[in-house]
N, C-alpha and C positions, 0 to 999 in steps of 0.2 A: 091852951091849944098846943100837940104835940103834932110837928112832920116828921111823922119817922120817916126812914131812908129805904126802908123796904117798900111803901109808897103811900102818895100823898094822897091826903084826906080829899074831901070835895070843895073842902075850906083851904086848903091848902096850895090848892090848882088855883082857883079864885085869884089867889094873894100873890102867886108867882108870873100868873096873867098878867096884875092887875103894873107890876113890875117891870115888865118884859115892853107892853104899852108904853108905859112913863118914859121906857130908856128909849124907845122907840122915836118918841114922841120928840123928845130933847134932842135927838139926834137932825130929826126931821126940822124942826127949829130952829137949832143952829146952823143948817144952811140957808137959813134966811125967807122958809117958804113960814106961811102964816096958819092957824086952826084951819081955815074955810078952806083954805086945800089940801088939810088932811081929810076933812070932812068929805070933800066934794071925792077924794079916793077912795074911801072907805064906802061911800056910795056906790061908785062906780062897780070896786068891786060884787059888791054884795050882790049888786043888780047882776052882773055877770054870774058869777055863782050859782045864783037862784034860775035863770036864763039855762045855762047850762044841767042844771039837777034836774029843768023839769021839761028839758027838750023843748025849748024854742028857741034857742039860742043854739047854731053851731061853727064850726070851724073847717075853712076851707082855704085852702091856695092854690091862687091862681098866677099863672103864668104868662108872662108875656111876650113874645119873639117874635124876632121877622120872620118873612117864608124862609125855608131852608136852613135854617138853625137850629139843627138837632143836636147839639149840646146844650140845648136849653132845657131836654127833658129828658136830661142824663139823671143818673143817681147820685146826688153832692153828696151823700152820708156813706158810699160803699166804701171808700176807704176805713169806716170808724170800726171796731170791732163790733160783735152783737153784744146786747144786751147780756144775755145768759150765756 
């Protein structure tokens, strides 16, 4: 099996996934958390994921202020540039 650098095979993704995981993993490890809460993440995610792809899942903020506090629903990002 050859990865050339112009790009990788379907075997090639595979093996550098399968990599990226492990270091992932070891990382996750040596902070002390155990398999079943990577697992119980990797659920969490997926479910989220799946939830969001197929529209039953979505995303909302909500806000919450006393009366008369209209800097609560100011705009906290106008300072950032735009995107484009």
């Amino acid at each position: 099996m050859h990865c050339s650098p112009r790009g990788f095979s379907a075997v090639c993704n595979k093996i550098l996934y399968i990599y990226v995981i492990e270091f992932i993993y070891s990382k996750i490890l040596a902070l002390g958390f155990n398999e079943k809460f990577i697992r119980t993440w990797e659920y969490y995610f997926d479910y989220c994921a799946a939830g969001f792809k197929s529209y039953t899942l979505g995303n909302y903020q909500v806000v919450f202020s006393r009366p008369g506090n209209a800097s609560a629903f100011s705009n906290p990002y106008k300072s950032f540039p735009p995107a484009c």
